[in-house]
Residue, then its C-alpha position, 0 to 999 in steps of 0.5 A: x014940087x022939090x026945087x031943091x032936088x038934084x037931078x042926075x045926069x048921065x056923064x060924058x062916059x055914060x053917054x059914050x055907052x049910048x052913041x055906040x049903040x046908036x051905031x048898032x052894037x047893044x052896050x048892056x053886060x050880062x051875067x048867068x047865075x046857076x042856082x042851087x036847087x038841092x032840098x028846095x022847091x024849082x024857084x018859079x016865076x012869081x017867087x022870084x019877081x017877089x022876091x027881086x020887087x022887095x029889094x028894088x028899095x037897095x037899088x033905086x036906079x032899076x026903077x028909073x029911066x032915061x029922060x031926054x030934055x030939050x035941046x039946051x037943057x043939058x044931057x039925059x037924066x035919069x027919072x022914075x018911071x011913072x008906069x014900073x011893071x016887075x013883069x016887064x023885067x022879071x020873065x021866063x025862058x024853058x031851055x030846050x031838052x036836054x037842059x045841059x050847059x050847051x043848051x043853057x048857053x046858046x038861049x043865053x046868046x039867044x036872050x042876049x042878042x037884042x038891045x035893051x028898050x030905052x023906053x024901060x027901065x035898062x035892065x031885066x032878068x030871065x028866070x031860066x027853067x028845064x035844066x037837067x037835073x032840075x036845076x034853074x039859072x037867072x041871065x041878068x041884063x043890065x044897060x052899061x049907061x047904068x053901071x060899070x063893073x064894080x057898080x053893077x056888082x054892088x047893085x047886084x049885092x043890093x038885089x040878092x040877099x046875103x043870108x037865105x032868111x034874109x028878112x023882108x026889105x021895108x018898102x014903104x018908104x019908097x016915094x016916086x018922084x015926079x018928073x021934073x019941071x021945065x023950070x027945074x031943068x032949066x035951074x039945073x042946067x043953068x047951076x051947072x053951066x055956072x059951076x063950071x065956068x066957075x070951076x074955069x075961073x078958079x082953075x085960071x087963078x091956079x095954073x098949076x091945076x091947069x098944068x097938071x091937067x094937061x100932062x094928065x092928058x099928054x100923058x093918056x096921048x104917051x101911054x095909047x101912043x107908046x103902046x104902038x099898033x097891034x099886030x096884024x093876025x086872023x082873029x081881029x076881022x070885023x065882026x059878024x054879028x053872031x056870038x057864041x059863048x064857053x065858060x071856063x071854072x078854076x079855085x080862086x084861092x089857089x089863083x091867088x096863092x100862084x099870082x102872090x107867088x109870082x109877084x102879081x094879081x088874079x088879073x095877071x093870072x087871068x091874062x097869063x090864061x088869056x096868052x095861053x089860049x091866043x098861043x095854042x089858037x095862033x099855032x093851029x092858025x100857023x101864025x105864031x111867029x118868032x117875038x110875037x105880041x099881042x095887045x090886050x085892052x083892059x078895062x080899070x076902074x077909076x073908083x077910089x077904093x074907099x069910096x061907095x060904089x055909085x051908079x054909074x061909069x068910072x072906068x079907064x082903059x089899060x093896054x096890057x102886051x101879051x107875049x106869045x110863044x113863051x112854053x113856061x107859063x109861070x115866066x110868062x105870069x111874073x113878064x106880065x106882073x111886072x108890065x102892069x105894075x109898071x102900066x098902073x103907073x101910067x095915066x089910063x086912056x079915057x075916051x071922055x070927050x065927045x069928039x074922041x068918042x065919035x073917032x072911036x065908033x067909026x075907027x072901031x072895025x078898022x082899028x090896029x090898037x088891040x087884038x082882044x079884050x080882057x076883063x076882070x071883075x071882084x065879085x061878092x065874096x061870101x055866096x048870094x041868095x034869091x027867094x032863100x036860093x042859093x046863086x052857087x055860080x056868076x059869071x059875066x057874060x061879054x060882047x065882041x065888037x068892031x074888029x075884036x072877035x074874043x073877048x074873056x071876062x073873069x068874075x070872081x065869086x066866093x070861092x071860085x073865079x069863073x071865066x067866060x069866052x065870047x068869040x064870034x064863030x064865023x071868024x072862030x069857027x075854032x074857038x074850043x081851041x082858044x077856050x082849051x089853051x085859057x084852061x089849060x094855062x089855068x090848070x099849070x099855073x094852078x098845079x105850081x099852087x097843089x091845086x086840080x086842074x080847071x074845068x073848060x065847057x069846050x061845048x056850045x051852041x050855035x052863034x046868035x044874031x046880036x043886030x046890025x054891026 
């Protein structure tokens, strides 16, 4: 046995992920990935677990699972599991005739209902079959315990190969180590009790870090408080339960050129889109009333841009208000450059303390802090490949909880930024009018930069029981 190994423990903020989906809401993200089928053989099942087996060596995390010690012995931790099967997280779904998009949705909402099993691994992927055209697609899941956005895109950089002759990973060098000893877990524990309490005792000999801790802190309280209530509209209702999913497709180069232009970011554009469609829903609604604005929570990253990416969630919350009624959409983009350039500013809200954490799984369905949620993932920026198949589209795939009923995820990728909408459907029965306005925006914006308008899926499928809400 290594007594010198270190044992990674799940944070405060991995843990987070863990207690909400104790109250009913699954906490995994998702991805769907199109590949590319022209001048190669359908990718099959046993292929493709192959191919994701030797490169299971870049991502040691998806061969581990999660280890509750003893009370007393400090948080989970993550261990290698002892009886690893790829056939447990590498399966097969035929989508039904006719194979179009809509119908490779509603088996996404499908396949993504159900909870990951903590018993496992936290992850799987869906070889998806039967696509018109002869075409596949992989719905990957993976556990937000395990990684956040930029996290689990480095992990998915680790999976995929970046060139279709990508040679074989050399796996042998791959050990698993065995699970740890009480004695282990009791030194571990003990060394970190020590180290804080150390790290208190350095603090009280340096009050100024003190200091600048706690108007971190105040500041966090400033900016949540600041950002005031969250009007009072039809689409934040708590949630059914049921999901229902549309993409939306736009050039990322030209995205880039009109944010530039504006004096923003692919994000700006991405919630100028986002205003749009909430405006053209509202109105239909009759609820676009005279100065009315919206609260967007968005997620950020606190990972240092230098840094390597590692397993993990290092992510804070940033409320972005999104002013309706504006018929311009480029004055609307510069409004919402110069609001989050200014909310960078400010200290991100991080729900990082037990206590705050529990406020929040049971303020969730009644909450009056945002509207809806929007995020932004940087994707890989040349295109991946699976088996010597090219992934020629990614996109994210969301949830809905609590009282937010849209939430839009954009992930940029190669040369494209793709965009899906999760609405519930009980509540949005009228969610292609929402997905309509997100496109139609992008298309605006997109011609003050020479480029074709945006492509909306405004087709779907049937919402899909995600569980207990």
């Amino acid at each position: 046995m290594d007594e010198s190994r270190r044992l990674e423990r799940l944070s405060q903020l991995d843990l987070s992920n863990l207690r909400i989906e104790d109250h009913g809401l699954p906490m995994h993200v998702a991805a769907l990935m199109f590949l590319d089928q022209i001048g190669s053989a359908e990718l099959d099942l046993d292929t493709l677990r192959a191919a994701v087996a030797r490169r299971l060596q870049r991502v040691p995390r998806l061969r581990q699972i999660l280890q509750r010690p003893p009370v007393g012995l400090g948080p989970p931790l993550w261990i290698d599991d002892p009886g690893f099967d790829i056939r447990e997280h590498v399966r097969l779904h035929v989508v039904p005739a006719p194979g179009d998009e809509p119908a490779v949705l509603t088996v996404c909402t499908e396949l993504n209902a159900a909870p990951l099993d903590r018993a496992r691994p936290l992850w799987e992927i869906w070889l998806l079959t039967g696509l018109a055209g002869g075409g596949s697609g992989l719905l990957i899941r993976l556990h937000h315990a395990v990684a956040d956005g930029l996290a689990a895109v480095a992990m998915m950089e680790g999976l995929f190969a970046p060139d279709p002759e990508d040679p074989n990973p050399d796996v042998s060098t791959w050990r698993r180590q065995p699970r740890p000893s009480t004695r282990e877990l009791v030194a571990d524990s003990l060394h970190r009790r020590i180290s804080a309490t150390a790290g208190v005792l350095v603090q009280m000999r340096h009050p100024s870090a003190i200091i600048a801790r706690l108007r971190l802190l105040a500041g966090s309280a400033r900016t949540l408080a600041q950002a005031g209530q969250a009007p009072r509209v039809s689409i934040n209702v708590p949630v059914s339960g049921h999901h229902r999913l549309m993409l939306v497709r736009a050039d990322l180069g030209r995205v880039r050129k009109v944010a530039h232009a504006h004096g923003g970011t692919v994000n700006d554009v991405v919630l100028s889109a986002v205003a749009g469609g909430a405006q053209r829903l509202l109105d239909a609604r009759g609820e676009l009333t005279p100065g009315l604005v919206l609260r967007a929570s968005v997620p950020a990253s606190l990972r240092s841009p230098s840094g390597n990416v590692a397993a993990g969630n290092r992510v804070g919350v940033m409320i972005v208000p999104l002013r309706l009624g504006d018929a311009d959409p480029a004055s609307r983009l510069s409004l919402i450059a110069a609001t989050t350039a200014a909310r960078k500013r400010q200290p991100l809200h991080q729900p990082n303390t037990r206590l705050l954490q529990r406020w929040m799984v049971r303020m969730m369905k009644r909450q009056h802090l945002v509207n809806l949620i929007v995020s932004n993932v940087p994707g890989p920026r040349i295109p991946l490949y699976v088996a010597g198949v090219k992934i020629t589209e990614i996109f994210q795939i969301g949830a809905v909880q609590g009282n937010v009923t849209i939430s839009v995820g954009a992930f940029s990728y190669a040369s494209r930024l793709n965009l899906d909408v999760v609405g519930d459907p009980d509540a949005l029965p009228d969610l292609t009018i929402f997905t309509g306005g997100v496109a139609d925006t992008l298309s605006r914006l997109g011609a003050l930069a020479g480029s074709q308008p945006s492509q909306a899926t405004a087709r779907q499928g049937p919402g899909s029981r995600r569980g207990p809400q």
